[in-house]
C-alpha positions in Angstrom: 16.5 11.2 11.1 13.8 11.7 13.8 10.6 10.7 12.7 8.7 14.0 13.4 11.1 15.5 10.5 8.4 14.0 7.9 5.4 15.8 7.0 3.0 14.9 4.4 3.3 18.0 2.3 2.9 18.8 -1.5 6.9 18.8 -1.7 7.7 15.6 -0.4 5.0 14.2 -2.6 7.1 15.7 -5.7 10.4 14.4 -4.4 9.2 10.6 -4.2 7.4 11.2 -7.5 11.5 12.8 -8.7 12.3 9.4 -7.2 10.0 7.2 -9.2 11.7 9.2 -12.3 15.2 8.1 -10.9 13.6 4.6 -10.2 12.0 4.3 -14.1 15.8 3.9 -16.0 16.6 1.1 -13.6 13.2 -0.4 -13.6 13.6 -2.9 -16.9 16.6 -4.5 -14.8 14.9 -5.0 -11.3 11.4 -6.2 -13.2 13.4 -8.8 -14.8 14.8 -9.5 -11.3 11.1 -10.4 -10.1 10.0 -12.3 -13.5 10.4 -15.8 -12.8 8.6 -15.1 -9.6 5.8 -13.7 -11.1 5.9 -15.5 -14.6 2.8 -17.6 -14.0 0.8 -14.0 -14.7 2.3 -12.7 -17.7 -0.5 -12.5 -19.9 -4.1 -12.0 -17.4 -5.1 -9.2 -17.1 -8.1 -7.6 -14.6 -9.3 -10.1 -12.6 -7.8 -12.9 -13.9 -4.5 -11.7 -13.1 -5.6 -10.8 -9.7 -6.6 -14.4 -9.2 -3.1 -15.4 -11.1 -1.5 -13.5 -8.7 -3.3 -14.6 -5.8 -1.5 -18.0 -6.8 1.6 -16.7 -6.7 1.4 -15.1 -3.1 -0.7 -17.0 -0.9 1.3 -19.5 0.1 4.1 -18.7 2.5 5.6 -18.7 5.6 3.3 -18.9 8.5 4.6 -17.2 11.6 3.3 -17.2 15.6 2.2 -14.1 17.0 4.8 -14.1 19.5 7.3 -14.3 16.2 6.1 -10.9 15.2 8.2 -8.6 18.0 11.0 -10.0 16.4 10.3 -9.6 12.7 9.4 -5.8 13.4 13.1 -5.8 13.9 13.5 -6.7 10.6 10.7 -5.3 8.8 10.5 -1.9 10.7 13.5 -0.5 12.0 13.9 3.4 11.8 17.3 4.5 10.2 18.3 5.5 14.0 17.3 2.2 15.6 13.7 2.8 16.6 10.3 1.1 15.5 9.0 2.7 12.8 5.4 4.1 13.6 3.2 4.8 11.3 0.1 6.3 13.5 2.0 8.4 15.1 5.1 11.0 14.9 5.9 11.5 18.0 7.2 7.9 18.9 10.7 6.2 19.4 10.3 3.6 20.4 12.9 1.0 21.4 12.3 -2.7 20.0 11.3 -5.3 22.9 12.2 -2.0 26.0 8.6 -0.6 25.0 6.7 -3.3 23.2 3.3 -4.3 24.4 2.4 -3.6 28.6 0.1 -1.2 29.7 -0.3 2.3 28.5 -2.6 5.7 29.2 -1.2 8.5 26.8 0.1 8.1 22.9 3.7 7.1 23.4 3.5 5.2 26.3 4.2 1.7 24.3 3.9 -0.3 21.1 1.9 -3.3 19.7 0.9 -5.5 17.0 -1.8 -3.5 14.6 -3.4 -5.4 12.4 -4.3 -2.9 9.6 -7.2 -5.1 7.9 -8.4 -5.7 11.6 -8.8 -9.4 12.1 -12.4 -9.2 13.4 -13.2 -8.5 9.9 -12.4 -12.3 9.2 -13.8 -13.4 12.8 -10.4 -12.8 14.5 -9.8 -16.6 14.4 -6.2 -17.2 14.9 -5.7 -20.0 12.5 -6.2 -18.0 9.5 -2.6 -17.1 7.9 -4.3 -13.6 7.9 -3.8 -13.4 11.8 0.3 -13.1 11.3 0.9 -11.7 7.8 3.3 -9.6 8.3 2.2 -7.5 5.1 -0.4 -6.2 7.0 0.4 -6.5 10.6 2.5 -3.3 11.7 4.1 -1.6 15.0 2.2 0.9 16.3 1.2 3.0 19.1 -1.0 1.4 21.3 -3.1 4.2 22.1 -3.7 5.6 18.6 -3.9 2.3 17.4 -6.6 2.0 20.0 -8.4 5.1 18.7 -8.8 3.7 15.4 -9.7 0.4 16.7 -11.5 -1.9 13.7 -12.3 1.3 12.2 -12.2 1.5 8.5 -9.9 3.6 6.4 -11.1 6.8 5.1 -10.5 10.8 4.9 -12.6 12.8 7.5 -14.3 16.0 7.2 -13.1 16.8 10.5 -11.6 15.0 13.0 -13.1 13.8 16.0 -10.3 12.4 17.7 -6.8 12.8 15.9 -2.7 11.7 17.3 -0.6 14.2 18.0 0.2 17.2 15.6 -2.7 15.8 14.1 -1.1 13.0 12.4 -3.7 10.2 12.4 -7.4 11.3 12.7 -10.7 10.1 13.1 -14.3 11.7 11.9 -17.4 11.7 9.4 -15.9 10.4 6.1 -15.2 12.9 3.2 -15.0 10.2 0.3 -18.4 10.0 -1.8 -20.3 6.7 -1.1 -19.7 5.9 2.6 -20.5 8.8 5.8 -19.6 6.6 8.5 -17.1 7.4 11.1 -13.4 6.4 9.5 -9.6 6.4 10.5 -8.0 8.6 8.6 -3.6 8.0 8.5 -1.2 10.2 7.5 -0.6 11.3 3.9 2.9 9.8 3.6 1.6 6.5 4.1 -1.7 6.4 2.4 0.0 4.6 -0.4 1.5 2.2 1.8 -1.7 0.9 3.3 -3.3 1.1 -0.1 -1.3 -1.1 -1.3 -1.3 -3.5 1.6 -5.0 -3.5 1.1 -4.8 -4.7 -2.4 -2.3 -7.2 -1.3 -5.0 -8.1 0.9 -7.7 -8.8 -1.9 -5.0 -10.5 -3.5 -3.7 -12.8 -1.7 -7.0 -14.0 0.2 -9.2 -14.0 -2.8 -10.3 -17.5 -1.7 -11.3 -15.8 1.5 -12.5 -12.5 0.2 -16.1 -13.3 -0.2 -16.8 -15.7 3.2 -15.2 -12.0 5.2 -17.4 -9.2 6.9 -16.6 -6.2 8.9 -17.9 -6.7 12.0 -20.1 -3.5 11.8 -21.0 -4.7 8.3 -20.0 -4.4 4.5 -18.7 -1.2 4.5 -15.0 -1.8 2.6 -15.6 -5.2 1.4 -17.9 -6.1 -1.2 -18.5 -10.1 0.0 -17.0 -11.3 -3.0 -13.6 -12.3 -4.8 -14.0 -9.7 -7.0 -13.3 -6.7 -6.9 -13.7 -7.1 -2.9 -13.8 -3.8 -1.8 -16.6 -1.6 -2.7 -16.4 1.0 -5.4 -16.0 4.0 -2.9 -13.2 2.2 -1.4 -11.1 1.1 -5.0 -11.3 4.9 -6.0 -10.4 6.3 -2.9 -7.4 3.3 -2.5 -6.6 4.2 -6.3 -6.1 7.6 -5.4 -3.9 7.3 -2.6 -1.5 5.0 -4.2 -0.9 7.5 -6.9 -0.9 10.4 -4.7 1.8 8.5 -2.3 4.2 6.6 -5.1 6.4 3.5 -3.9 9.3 4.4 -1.7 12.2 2.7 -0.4 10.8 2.0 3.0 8.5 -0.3 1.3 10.8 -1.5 -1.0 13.2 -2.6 1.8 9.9 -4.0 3.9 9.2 -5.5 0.9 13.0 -7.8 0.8 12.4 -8.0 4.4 9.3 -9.4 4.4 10.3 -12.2 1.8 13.3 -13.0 3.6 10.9 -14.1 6.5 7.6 -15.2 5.0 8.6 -16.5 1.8 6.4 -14.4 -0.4 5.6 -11.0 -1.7 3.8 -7.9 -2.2 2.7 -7.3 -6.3 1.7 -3.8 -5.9 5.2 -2.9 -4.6 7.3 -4.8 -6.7 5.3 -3.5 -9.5 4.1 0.2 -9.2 0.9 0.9 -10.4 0.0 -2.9 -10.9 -3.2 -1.7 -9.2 -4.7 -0.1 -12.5 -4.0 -3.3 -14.3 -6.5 -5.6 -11.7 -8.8 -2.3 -10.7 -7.6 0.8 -12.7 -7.5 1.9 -16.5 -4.9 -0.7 -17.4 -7.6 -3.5 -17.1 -7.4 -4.5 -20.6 -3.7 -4.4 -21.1 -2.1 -7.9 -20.4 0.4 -7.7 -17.4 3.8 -9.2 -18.5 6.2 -10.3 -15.6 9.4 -9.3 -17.5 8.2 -6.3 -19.8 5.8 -4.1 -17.2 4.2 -1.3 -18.5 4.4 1.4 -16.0 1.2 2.9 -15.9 3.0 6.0 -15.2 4.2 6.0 -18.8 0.6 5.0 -20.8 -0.9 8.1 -22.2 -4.6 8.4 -21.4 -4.5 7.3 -17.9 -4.9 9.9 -14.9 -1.7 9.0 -13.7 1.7 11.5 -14.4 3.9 10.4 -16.8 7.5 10.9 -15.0 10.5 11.2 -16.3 13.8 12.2 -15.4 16.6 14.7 -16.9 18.3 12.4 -19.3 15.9 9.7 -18.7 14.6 7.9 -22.4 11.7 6.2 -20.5 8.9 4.3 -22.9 5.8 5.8 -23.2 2.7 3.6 -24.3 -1.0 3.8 -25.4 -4.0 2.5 -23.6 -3.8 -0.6 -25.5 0.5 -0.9 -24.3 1.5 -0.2 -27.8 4.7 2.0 -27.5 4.0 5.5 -28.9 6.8 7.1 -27.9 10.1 8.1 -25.5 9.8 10.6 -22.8 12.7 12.6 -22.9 11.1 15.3 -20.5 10.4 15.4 -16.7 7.7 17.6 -15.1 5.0 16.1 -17.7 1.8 14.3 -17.3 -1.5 13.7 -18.5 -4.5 14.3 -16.8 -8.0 13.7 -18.5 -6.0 12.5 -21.5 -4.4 16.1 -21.9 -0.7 16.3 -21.5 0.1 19.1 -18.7 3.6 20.2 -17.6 4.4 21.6 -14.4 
């Protein structure tokens, strides 16, 4: 499938929510795969459990820079061969033929991106930050360029934007900042949300001492929450607009096979609303996750599958009920179906 097949519309949106539903019957099974790995939690809750978690996943594998053109081979290959891109959708790339060199236009080569751009921790090379490869993608050099250590947003209108207008840049749209932003694509807002939390996570000893270098405009200067409030509702939003999917599930194994560790917010879907969302008072527990998706009261849909018998809990994670239906969730606290 050639990358310029995607599009971030309102249908594939509901087919990786149909997903999720799929996903929710199996999801007992493959938490219970992850709960010895993430036992230490089970219990905290809000920012306690971001800290506990911060335990779990800060320690691993350091790589070398020069290591990372080979990991993208691992971490993000295309289903026909080619490095996945996620600034642009115009790309294929071959791994190594078109890494790195000089380039003019989008689509001349690829590089190393560092999402959470490493001036923002002084760009010092020693941090484990500077090769995390849970942050650290392939992308085009010259979008990646145009977004330099711009930071994430949506724009009122674009300024500069990648082909087809895939990536953009522009005033920001979200309430609380009106700087210039990079905007990416819809169908990976979720993924760099929740790199961004995995961010906050697994640096929290960090967290405070960094700085963008045009100053604090996504990060708070402290170990909690880190980002700023405009930031946590906008990074809230996009990981609930853009669910999970299987390319970061598979990044996810891939990652661990190479640095040792993982990413929470993947492994556990919605884990964001338990350390910054609605779920703050409800304990996490490693073996037994609550899907937020499935707590009535929360802005998040409740999904369910034909056939599915999916739990459904109250704020406080008390069971209520069984979703038996699909198309149904609650907005406001009212249930709505589509």
């Amino acid at each position: 499938m050639n990358i310029t097949d995607i599009s971030a519309t309102a249908l594939s949106r509901k087919l990786r929510w149909a997903a999720c539903s799929v996903a929710i019957c199996l999801s007992g099974a493959l938490w219970a795969q992850d709960a010895a790995y993430y036992a230490a939690a089970t219990g905290t809750k809000g920012a306690a459990l971001k800290t506990a978690l911060s335990k779990i996943v800060s320690d691993h594998t350091v790589r070398t820079y020069a290591n990372l053109w080979s990991d993208f081979r691992e971490t993000d290959c295309r289903a026909d061969g080619c490095v996945w891109d996620m600034y642009s959708c115009i790309t294929n790339y071959k791994f190594g033929d078109d890494q790195a060199g000089n380039f003019k236009d989008e689509g001349d080569k690829y590089n190393r991106e560092h999402s959470f751009p490493k001036s923002w921790w002084g760009g010092s090379s020693s941090e484990a930050a500077y090769t995390d490869l849970f942050h650290l993608y392939p992308t085009d050099g010259y979008v990646n360029g145009m977004r330099g250590n711009l930071p994430f947003g949506e724009v009122t209108s674009a300024t500069k934007q990648s082909a087809q207008g895939f990536s953009k840049v522009g005033p920001c749209a979200i309430n609380g900042y009106s700087g210039t932003v990079f905007e990416p694509a819809d169908e990976y807002k979720g993924d760099f949300a929740r790199t961004y939390f995995y961010m906050a996570t697994a640096y929290e000893s960090s967290f405070a001492k960094w700085e963008e270098s045009e100053g604090g405009i996504m990060l708070a200067g402290n170990a909690w929450p880190g980002y700023k409030a405009w930031v946590i509702d906008m990074l809230l939003q996009w990981a609930k607009d853009d669910p999970v999917s299987d390319k970061e599930r598979d990044r996810n194994e891939a990652v661990y096979g190479i640095q040792h560790n993982r990413n929470p917010y993947i492994d556990y879907p919605g884990l964001e609303q338990y350390v910054w969302g609605g779920c703050q008072q409800i304990p996490f527990d490693a073996a037994e996750y609550k899907d937020p998706a499935t707590i009535v009261g929360l802005d998040v849909p409740v999904v369910g599958s034909s056939g599915a018998d999916a739990p459904v809990y109250d704020l406080q994670g008390r069971r209520i009920r069984r979703q038996h239906h699909a198309g149904i969730r609650i907005e406001n606290g009212k249930k709505v179906t589509d």
